[in-house]
N, C-alpha and C positions, 0 to 999 in steps of 0.2 A: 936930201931925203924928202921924200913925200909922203906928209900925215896926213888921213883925215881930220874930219871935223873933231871927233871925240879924241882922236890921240894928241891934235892941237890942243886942249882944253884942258886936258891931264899934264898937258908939259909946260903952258901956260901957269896953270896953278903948283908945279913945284917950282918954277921958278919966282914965282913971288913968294912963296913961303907957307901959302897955306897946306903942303900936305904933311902932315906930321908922321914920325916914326912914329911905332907901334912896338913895346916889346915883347919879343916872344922867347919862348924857349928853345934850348939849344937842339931838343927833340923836333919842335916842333917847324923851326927852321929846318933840318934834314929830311923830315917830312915833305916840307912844299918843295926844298931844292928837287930833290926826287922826282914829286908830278915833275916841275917845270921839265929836269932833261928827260923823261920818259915822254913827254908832249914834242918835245923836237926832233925827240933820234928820229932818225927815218930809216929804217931797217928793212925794209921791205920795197923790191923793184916790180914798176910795173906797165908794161909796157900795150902801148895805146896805140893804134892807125888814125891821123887826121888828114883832111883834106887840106891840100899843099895850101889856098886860102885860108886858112885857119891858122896853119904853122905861123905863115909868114903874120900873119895879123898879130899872133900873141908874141914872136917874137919882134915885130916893131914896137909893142908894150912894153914887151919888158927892156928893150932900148932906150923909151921915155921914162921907165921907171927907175933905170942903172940896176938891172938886174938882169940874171942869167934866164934865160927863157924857160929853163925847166924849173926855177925856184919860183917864180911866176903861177905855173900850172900848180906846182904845188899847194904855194898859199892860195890859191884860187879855191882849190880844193877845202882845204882847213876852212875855211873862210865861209863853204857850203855847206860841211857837214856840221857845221856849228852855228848856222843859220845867221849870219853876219854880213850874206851875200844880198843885196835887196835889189828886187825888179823894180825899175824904173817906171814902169808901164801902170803899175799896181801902187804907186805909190800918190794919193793926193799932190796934189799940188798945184 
């Protein structure tokens, strides 16, 4: 599996011990259960023309990724409308 930086560092630190449960309520648990499967269902089909270059390029990703090429396009998606996606171009460094 391939994490980035930040999901390295979150798995990093429960493995040593520093992230501690939190207790909630039993409401309150049901609640977040909730978002979380309403953040994943994917209920909604939607169908897209790309140029045969493009297919084949995201599906060679998502081949380095061990992922299905259209779960790929998906999180790519999730990934943009939740502003998590960064240009490289625009970025210092």
């Amino acid at each position: 599996m391939n994490l980035d930086e930040y999901e390295n560092e979150i798995l990093d630190n429960f493995e040593s011990g520093k992230l501690k449960s939190i207790d909630l309520s039993d409401s309150e648990k049901e609640r977040l259960s909730e978002i979380a499967s309403n953040t994943l269902r994917k209920n909604k089909r939607v169908n897209i023309r790309l140029s045969e270059h493009d297919l084949q390029a995201i599906q060679r990703k998502a081949i380095q990724e061990g992922l299905p090429y259209q779960t790929l396009i998906s999180s790519l998606i999730h990934r943009y409308t939740n502003g998590l996606l960064v240009d490289k171009s625009k970025v210092a460094g």
